[in-house]
C-alpha positions as CSV (number, residue, x, y, z in Angstrom):
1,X,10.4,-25.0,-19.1
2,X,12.8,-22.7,-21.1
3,X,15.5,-20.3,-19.5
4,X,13.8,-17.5,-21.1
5,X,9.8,-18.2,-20.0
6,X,11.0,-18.2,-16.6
7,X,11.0,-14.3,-16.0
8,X,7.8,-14.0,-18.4
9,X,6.0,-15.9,-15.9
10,X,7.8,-14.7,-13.0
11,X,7.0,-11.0,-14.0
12,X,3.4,-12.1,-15.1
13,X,2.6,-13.8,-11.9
14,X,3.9,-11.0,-9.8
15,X,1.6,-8.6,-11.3
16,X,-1.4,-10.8,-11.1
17,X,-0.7,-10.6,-7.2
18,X,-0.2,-6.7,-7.1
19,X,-3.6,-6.7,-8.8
20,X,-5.2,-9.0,-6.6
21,X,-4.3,-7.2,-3.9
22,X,-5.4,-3.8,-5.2
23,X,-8.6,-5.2,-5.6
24,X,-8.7,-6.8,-2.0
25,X,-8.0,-3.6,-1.0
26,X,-11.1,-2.0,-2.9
27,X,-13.4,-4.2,-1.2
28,X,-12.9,-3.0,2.3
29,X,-16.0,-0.5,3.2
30,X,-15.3,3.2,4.3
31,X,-15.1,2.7,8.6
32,X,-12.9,-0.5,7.8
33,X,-10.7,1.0,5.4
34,X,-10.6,4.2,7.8
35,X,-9.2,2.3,10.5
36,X,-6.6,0.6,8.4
37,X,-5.7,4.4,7.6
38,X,-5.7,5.3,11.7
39,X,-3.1,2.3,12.2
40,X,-0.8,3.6,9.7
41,X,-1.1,7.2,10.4
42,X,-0.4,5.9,14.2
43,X,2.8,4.0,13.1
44,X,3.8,7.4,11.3
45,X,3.0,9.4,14.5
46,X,5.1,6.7,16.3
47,X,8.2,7.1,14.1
48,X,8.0,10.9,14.0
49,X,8.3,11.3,17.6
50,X,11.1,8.7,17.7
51,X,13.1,10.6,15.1
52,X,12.4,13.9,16.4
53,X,10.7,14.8,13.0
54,X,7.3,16.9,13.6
55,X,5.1,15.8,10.7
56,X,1.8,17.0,10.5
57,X,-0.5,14.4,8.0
58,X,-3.9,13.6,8.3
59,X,-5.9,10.3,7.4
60,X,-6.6,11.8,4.0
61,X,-3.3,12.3,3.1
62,X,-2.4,8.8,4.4
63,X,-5.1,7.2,2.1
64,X,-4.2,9.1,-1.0
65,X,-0.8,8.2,-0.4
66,X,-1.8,4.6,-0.2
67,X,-3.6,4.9,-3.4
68,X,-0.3,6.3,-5.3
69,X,1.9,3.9,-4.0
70,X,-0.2,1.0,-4.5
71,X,-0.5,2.5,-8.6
72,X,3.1,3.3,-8.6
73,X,4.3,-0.1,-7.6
74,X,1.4,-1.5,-10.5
């Protein structure tokens, strides 16, 4: 293998798994994929009161956020 097909297929294969995992993602119903969204808002909760930070977000927020930065990383 060349020194310059490495990073094609480095690249390549990284976005294959990004787009795997978006689509895992997709396949989780509404109550599952809801829960996933209650552990993370409870982890933001968690960190808010431990920095002091009052952050008011709800579950929506939290799953539209997941959506961006799952798109923005692709």
């Amino acid at each position: 293998m060349s020194k310059n097909k490495l990073p094609k297929i480095l690249v390549t294969s990284i976005t294959i798994g990004f787009v795997l995992f978006i689509f895992y993602n997709s396949m989780f119903p509404g109550p599952e994929s809801s829960k996933q969204s209650q552990f993370v808002l409870g982890i933001i909760d968690k960190l808010s009161m431990y920095t002091g930070i009052n952050i008011s977000i709800t579950e929506h927020i939290v799953r539209k956020l997941g959506h961006f930065t799952e798109y923005f990383i692709f």
